[in-house]
Structure formats: structure tokens, C-alpha cells
N, C-alpha and C positions, 0 to 999 in steps of 0.2 A: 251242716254248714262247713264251708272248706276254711282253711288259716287264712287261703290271703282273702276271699269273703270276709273272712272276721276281721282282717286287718285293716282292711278300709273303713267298716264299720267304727270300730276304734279311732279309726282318721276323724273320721266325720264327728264322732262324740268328742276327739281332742279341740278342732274346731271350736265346737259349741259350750266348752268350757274356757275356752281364749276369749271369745265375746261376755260370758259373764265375767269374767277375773276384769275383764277391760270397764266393765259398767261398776265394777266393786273398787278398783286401786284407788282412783282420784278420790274416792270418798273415804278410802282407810290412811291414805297416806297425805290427808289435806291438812296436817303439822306441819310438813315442809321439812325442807334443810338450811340450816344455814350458818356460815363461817364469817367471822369478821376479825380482822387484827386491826393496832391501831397502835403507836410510838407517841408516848406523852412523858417528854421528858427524858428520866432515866427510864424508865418505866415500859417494857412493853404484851402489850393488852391482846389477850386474844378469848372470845366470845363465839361459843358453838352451839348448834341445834340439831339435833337430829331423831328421828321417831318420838317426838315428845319429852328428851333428856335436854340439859342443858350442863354443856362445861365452861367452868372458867379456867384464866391460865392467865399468870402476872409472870413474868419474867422466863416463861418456861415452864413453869410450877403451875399445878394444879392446886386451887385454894378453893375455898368454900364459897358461897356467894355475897355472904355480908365483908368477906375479907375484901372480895373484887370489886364489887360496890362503893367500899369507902375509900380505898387506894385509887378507884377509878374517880371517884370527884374531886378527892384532892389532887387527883396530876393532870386530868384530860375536864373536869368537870361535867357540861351535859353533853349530849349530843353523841354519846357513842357509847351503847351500840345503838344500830338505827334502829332496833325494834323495842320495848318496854321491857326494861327489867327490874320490878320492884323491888328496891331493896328493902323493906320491911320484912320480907321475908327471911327466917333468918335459919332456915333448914339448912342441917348438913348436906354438901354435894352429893360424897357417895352415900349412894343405898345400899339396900342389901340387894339381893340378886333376886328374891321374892318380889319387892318393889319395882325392881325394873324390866320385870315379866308381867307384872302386873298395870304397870304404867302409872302407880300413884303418885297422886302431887299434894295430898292432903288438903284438899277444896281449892288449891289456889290457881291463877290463872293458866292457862294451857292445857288442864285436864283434858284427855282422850275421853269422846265421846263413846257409848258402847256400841254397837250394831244394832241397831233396829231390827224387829222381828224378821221383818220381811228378807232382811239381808239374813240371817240365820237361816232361814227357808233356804234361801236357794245357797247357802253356800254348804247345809245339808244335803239337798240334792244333787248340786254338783259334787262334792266327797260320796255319794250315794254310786252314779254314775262312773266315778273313776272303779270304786272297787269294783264295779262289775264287768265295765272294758278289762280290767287287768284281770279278771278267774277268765275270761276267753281266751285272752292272749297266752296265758300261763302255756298250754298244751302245749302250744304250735312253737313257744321259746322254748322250750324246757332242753329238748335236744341240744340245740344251737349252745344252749349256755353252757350244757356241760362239758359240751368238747371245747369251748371255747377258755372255761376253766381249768381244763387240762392244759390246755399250753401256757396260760396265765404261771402253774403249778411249778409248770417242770423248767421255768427260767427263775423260778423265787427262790425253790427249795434248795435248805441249808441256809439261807438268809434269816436274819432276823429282826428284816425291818420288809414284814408281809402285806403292805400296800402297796410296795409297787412290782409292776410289771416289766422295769426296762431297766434290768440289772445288766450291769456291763458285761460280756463273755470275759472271763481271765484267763482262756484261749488265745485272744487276740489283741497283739503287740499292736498300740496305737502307731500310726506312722510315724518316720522324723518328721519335726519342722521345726523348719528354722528358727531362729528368734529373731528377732528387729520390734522396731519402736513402736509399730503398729499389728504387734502381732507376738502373741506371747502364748509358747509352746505348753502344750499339755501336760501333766503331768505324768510318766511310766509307771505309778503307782498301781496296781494291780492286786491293792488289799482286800482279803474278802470283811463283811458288814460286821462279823466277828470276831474282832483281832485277837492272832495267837502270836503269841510271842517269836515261837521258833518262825515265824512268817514276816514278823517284825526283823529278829534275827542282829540285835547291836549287843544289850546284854541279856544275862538272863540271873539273876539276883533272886535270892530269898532273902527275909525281913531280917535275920542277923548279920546278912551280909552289906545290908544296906544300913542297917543298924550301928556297922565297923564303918563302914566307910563317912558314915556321918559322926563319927565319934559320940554316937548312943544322942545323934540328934542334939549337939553341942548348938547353942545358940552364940556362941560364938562364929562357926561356922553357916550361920543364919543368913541370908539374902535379900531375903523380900517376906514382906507379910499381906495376906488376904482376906477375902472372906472367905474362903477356902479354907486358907489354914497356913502353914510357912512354907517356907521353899529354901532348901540347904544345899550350899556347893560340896560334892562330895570326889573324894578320887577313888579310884578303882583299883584293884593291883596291879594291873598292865599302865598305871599311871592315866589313864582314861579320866577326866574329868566331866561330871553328869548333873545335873539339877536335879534333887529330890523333891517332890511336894507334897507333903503329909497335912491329910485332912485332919482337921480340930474333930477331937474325937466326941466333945458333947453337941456337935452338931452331926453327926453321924446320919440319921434319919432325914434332917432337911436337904442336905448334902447328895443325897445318894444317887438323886438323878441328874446332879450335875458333874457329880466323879463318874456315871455313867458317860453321858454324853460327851465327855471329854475324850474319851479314852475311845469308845467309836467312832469321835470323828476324826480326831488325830490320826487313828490308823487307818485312815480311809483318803490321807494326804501326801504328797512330798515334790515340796516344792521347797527352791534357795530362800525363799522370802517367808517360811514358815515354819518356826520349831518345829522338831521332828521328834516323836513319840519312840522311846527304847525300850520302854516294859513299864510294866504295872503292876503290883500286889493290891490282891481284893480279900481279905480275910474277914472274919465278923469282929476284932476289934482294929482292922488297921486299913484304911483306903491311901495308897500310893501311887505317885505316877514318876514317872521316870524319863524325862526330856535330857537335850542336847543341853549343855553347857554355853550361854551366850556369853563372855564376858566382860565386855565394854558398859553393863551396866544398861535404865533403862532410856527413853527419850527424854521422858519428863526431868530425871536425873542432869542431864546435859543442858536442858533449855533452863534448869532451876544454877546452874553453873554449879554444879556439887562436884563434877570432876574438870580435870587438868585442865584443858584444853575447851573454848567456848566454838560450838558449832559456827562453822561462816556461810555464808548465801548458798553457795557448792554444794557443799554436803547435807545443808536442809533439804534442796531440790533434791541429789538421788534420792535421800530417805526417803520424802515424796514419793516417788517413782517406785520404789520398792516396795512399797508399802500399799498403791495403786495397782501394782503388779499381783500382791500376795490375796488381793481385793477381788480382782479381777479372774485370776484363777479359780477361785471360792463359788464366784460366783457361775464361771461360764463352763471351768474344763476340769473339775471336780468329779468323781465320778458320779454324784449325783450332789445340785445345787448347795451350796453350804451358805449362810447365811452368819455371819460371826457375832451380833449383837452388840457386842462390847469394845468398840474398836474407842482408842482412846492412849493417849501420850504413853501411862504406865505399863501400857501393853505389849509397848513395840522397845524390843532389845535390837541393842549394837553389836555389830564385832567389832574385835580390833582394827579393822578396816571400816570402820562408819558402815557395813552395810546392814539394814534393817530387816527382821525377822519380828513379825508376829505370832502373840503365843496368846495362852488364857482362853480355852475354846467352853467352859464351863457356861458359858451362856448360849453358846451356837446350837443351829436349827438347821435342819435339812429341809430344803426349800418345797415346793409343792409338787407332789410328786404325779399329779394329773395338770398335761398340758392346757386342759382348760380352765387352770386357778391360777388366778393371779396372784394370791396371797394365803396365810397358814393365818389360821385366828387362835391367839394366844395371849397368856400373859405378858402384862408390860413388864421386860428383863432392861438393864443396862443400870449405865452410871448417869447421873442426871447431869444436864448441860449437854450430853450429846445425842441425847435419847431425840429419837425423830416424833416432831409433836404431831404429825399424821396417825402415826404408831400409837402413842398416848393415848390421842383419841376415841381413836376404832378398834384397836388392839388388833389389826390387820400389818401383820408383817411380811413386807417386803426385801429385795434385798436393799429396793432403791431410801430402807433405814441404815444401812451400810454406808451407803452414799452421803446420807447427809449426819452421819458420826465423822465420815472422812473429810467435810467442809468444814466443819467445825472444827478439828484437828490440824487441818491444812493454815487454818489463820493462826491456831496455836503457835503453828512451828514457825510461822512466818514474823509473830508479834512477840512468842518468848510468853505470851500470857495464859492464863488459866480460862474454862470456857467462862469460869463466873469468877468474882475476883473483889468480896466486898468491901475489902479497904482502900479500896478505889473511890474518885469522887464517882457522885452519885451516876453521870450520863458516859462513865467508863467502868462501871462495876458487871455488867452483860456484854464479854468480846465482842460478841458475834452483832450485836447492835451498836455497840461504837465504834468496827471496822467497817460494817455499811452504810454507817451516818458519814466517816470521813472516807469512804471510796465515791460516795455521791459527792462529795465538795471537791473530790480531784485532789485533795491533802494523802492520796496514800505513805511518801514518804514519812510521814508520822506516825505510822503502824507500824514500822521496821523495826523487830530488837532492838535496842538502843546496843547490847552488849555487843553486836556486830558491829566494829568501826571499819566499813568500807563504803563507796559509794556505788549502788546498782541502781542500774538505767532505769526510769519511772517506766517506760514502755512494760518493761519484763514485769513488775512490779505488780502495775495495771493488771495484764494478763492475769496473773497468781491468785491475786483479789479475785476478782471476775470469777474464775473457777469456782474458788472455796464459794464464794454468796452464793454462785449458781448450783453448787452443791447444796449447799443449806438451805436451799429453798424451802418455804412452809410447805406445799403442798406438793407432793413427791413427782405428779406429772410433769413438773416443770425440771426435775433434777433428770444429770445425762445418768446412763451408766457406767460401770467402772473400766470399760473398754474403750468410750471415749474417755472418758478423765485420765488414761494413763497413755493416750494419742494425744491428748493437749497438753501434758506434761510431758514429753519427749519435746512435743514442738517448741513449746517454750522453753523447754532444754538449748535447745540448739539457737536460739533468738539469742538465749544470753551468754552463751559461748562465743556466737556473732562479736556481740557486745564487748566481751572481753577483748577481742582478739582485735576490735577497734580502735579500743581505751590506748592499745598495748604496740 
């Protein structure tokens, strides 16, 4: 029998496995899906269903079911969700990962029915059918694959990230392009997957020298603290000022693949709107990373009024803008997708010139590195209040969870406030639902920093809103990406420049 004999053969049996799978789905997947939110009060409600689980979520937060239950009658009463959710039941949400392989629900309602014999039968014989279409086909691919591996091979190797195939030549000098407002040039960066220092090329430090230069890690000389570990302003002998960030050494093994990841994707970056990576020590008692020196301090810092001078309308917008931009690269003209997870006020440093740089890659992810995936399935990483509740859900990351860390961020900087904020009364303790309750009533000027004492055009205003909400949208298809959002932040840039130059 010839290949392509066999290969039609094979058609025909794929066929005839597409009409069983069609007479099986509706019957395996007759749970359904389904998502509901719902604004009661302060309070907002969100209710999901999927293959047989069920999630709740009060304010953001995921809680158990007896919590969402009584919180849900005292603020919204009955009526929502529209399907039956007993609360007597009073099972912890999360399972264990057995349980939800397994689909148990401990007798109570929604249990998953098993397969019927007859459905075993043939879903044995179709598994029967495939293994023996595929020992035909083996022969006739066998060739094909391995010359095909071959060229896979010889554009990876020396990389060390062996899934993908479309590493960039560092032969070849991206073209110019220009910058403008609708169009934000790529980055020259030409870092191979395994950063070497001498390729990095700012400094090049060992642990006593960095040890001098931080004066043996003076906490006076301290900066910032994480969950990483601290971060110290240190000078250099040529007078060179540099951030140290030394990981907490009893978290050494939780840490390790996030001082990785940091440090691979950093050097695999460079752009104005992003700290830049200068070296790294990796020892077995010491993980350090070595960045540029921001020193204006962070956003949060400025919108909390800790330093001099109170940000005005101006300089929120570029930051905006810069920070859209640092977004927007990550996301499009990286060398391969970068996904930052943790975007968020304490993240974004100033220079002395207000311009904003993003830093803190210790949660980023290289996006999907086969064009036919729309998403990476992973742990839910971030800081809560800006975590994308799609994300939560499905544990399917996007970048479009980037997008809506950056709508919630964008009201931040526009309102001065925290995403959650609970010495607030109760239906202003959730920004992001008391900026949308007062952009629906047309009240935006009552979102405005109060600490800003100037007057800006409701138009511009409107506009800004409208973004962040359409950024923070629950359900990610509805959010743009970050090429438009930093096209409608230029436009509205120039709206209230208009404005000014009206006023004036």
C-alpha cells in the first residue's frame, strides 16, 4: 500500500472519528458554562461555571461559597445568580487537583454523570482506530519530520528556551523607524536567551565589590523592600550610581525561578520606558541583580504625596503614555512576546524628568510561542486588585491581563487612589467600581485627585475614564490592546493640549 493510499485512508478514519466526537461532546459537556457579575451596593458579585466547578468572587476575591452566599443575601438578597446555588452547602471552593480530575462534588447537586458503557465502547474503539491510522502514517512521516527537525535545530541551538522555532537572527539589524504617536519603534536589543554579561557590557562587579559599594549592604542605603528581597542605591568608583537587589536568602529555593526569569527577560530587553539590566551574581549563597539607577523615586510614592512636588494632569498623561509604550513593546516588538504580570503603581519609577520606566520582571512570562495559542496556562501570579479576573479564573494568560492591570492603574493615577482602599465608605472602598458607578452618572469630575488644584476639560477627562473602564473590562475580548491604548493616549494627549492652548 503506497503513503498517499495510506493517507487518505487516514482521512477517511479522521472523518469517521469527527462524527463520533460530534454524537459524544453534547453529552459530555451538557454542564455548561457560565459567568455572571452583579453590583449590589458596595459589593461586587461575580458567579462562574465551568466543566462542572464553580467560582465565587466578592470584590475581586475569590471566597468560599458559604462566604459568597451570606455576603450575597445580605447586599443583593435573592435573585442572583439566575441558576440555584445552595447555600447549605458549605464545602471549601478550592480542591485539590485529584478532586478536580476527578469532578467530585460529594453527592451534592451538579455532579458529572459517568459515561455510559456503550459511550466507553466506542470511545475505546475510536482510541483503537486512531493508534492504528497513526503506525501507518509513522513510515511515510518519518522522513519529512526529521529533515524538518533539522531546520527546527539549527535556528534554536545555543538557546535556552527549546520550544521555539522563530528565534530572531542577531545577524540582522532591525530597520530604522521612526517614532510618532501611532507607532512605536522596536527595540535594537539583539540579546541572545542567555544573558552574558560581557554582551550586557555596563558593569561587570563581583560580590565584594558590590558588597563595597553598598556598604556591606547598609540598610541605610536601603530603597525599596519586596518580596524578592531589598533593593540598595549603590555608587561605583567611576561614580556610576546602580540599584542592587539582593534576594532574601531563607527564601532562596522559592525565589529561584523568579531571579531566573528576571534576569532572562531583562536581558532580552531595551527600551527608554524600561529598566535596564547591568549584571547579575548567581552563587549558591547569593542571587543579585544589578539595574539602572531610577531616582525620582516610585509612582505610588508621588500619587501617596511622599515627595516634593504633587504630580499635575501633564505629567500623569505622559506617565500614562510611557508606560503604554513600555506595554506595548513587551508586548508586540520584543524579541519574543513578554507578558509582565505585575504591572502596578509600585512598579513604575520616575526620573528626574517625570519620565516613567518599568521595572520588577520577576513575575513575567514569555508569551505563546506557537502562533496557534492564544494563551500560556499557568499559575495565578500578581498583586491582587489588579490581577485580571479572566486570569483568576481559567489560569489562561494573556497579554490582554496586562491590559487590564493597566486600566486599573490608569484610574489609579487619575484618582490618587489605591485599587482597593478599605477605610473608605463602604460603595468607595473598590476604585475601579466607584469610578464606573460615577462615569455612568456623568460625575467624572469627582474622580479627579483632589491633590491636583487645577481645572481640566470634562471632555479630556470623559475620554481617560472610558479607556481605563474599557481597559478593565471583565471579560478580556472586550479590552483593546496596548497599541491601541497608547494611539488613544497620544489622541487624547493632543485633545487637551487643544484645551490648554484654548483656556490660554
Amino acid at each position: 500500500m503506497s503513503c498517499n493510499h495510506m493517507y487518505h485512508v487516514a482521512s477517511a478514519g479522521r472523518m469517521f472519528l469527527l462524527v463520533i466526537l460530534g454524537a459524544l461532546v453534547p453529552s459530555i459537556l451538557a454542564s455548561g458554562e457560565l459567568m455572571e457579575s452583579k453590583v449590589c451596593g458596595a459589593d461586587y458579585f461575580v458567579y462562574s461555571r465551568f466543566n462542572g466547578f464553580e467560582l465565587f468572587e466578592v470584590n475581586g476575591l475569590r471566597v468560599p461559597k458559604d462566604s459568597f452566599c451570606e455576603t450575597r443575601t445580605r447586599s443583593c438578597g435573592s435573585g442572583f445568580p439566575s441558576v440555584n446555588v445552595p447555600c447549605e452547602n458549605r464545602r471549601a471552593l478550592i480542591q485539590s487537583d485529584a478532586e478536580h480530575r476527578l469532578g467530585e462534588s460529594n453527592g451534592k447537586e451538579g455532579r458529572r454523570e459517568p459515561l455510559t458503557t456503550s459511550y466507553k465502547a466506542v470511545v475505546i474503539a475510536a482510541s483503537g482506530a486512531t493508534v492504528l491510522f497513526g503506525c501507518f502514517l509513522c513510515a511515510c512521516l518519518h522522513a519529512r519530520r526529521r529533515q524538518a527537525s533539522r531546520a527546527v535545530l539549527s535556528k534554536t541551538l545555543g538557546s535556552m528556551d527549546s520550544t521555539s522555532s522563530l528565534e530572531m537572527s542577531s545577524d540582522k539589524i532591525p530597520e530604522k523607524i521612526t517614532a510618532s504617536p501611532y507607532r512605536v519603534p522596536p527595540s535594537p536589543s539583539r540579546f541572545s536567551m542567555s544573558p552574558k554579561i560581557k554582551r550586557l557590557g555596563s558593569v561587570h562587579l563581583d560580590l565584594s565589590q558590590v558588597a563595597k559599594a553598598t556598604n556591606n549592604f547598609s540598610r541605610s542605603l536601603a530603597i525599596g523592600e519586596g518580596g524578592f528581597g531589598t533593593v540598595y542605591r549603590a555608587q561605583l568608583p567611576d561614580g556610576q550610581f546602580v540599584a542592587v537587589k539582593r534576594a532574601k536568602r531563607e527564601h532562596f529555593e522559592s525565589l529561584s525561578a523568579e531571579f531566573r526569569s528576571e534576569v532572562e527577560i531583562l536581558a532580552k530587553i531595551d527600551h527608554r520606558n524600561l529598566v535596564k539590566l547591568l549584571g547579575y551574581i548567581e552563587r549558591e549563597n547569593e542571587r543579585i541583580i544589578i539595574t539602572e539607577y531610577v531616582p525620582n523615586g516610585s509612582l505610588r510614592e508621588h500619587l501617596d504625596g511622599q515627595r516634593d512636588k504633587i504630580l499635575d494632569f501633564n505629567q500623569r498623561l505622559e506617565i500614562s503614555i510611557d508606560i503604554a509604550h513600555a506595554l506595548t513593546y513587551l508586548h508586540l516588538f520584543a524579541e519574543k512576546q513578554i507578558i509582565h504580570r505585575d504591572v502596578k503603581s509600585s512598579n513604575i519609577l520616575l526620573t528626574e524628568r517625570y519620565r516613567a520606566k518599568v521595572t520588577d520582571f520577576g513575575f513575567a512570562r514569555l508569551g505563546p510561542v506557537d502562533a496557534e495559542k492564544t494563551h500560556i496556562s499557568t499559575k495565578v501570579k500578581g498583586t491582587m486588585g489588579y490581577l485580571d479576573p479572566e486570569y483568576m479564573r481559567t489560569f489562561q494568560l494573556t497579554a490582554k491581563s496586562d491590559v487590564y492591570s493597566f486600566g486599573v492603574l490608569l484610574i489609579e493615577i487619575l484618582t490618587g487612589r489605591r485599587p482597593v482602599e478599605l477605610q473608605r465608605p463602604p460603595d468607595e472602598r473598590v476604585t475601579l467600581i466607584w469610578a464606573f458607578k460615577n462615569y455612568n452618572e456623568g460625575s467624572v469630575t469627582r474622580l479627579v485627585d483632589p491633590q491636583m488644584q487645577e481645572t481640566i476639560d470634562a471632555r479630556v477627562l470623559y475620554k481617560m475614564f472610558g479607556l481605563a473602564i474599557q481597559c478593565a473590562a471583565p471579560v478580556r475580548a472586550d479590552r483593546p490592546d496596548m497599541k491601541s491604548v497608547s494611539e488613544q493616549l497620544w489622541a487624547i494627549r493632543m485633545d487637551y493640549l487643544k484645551t490648554v492652548k484654548e483656556a490660554n
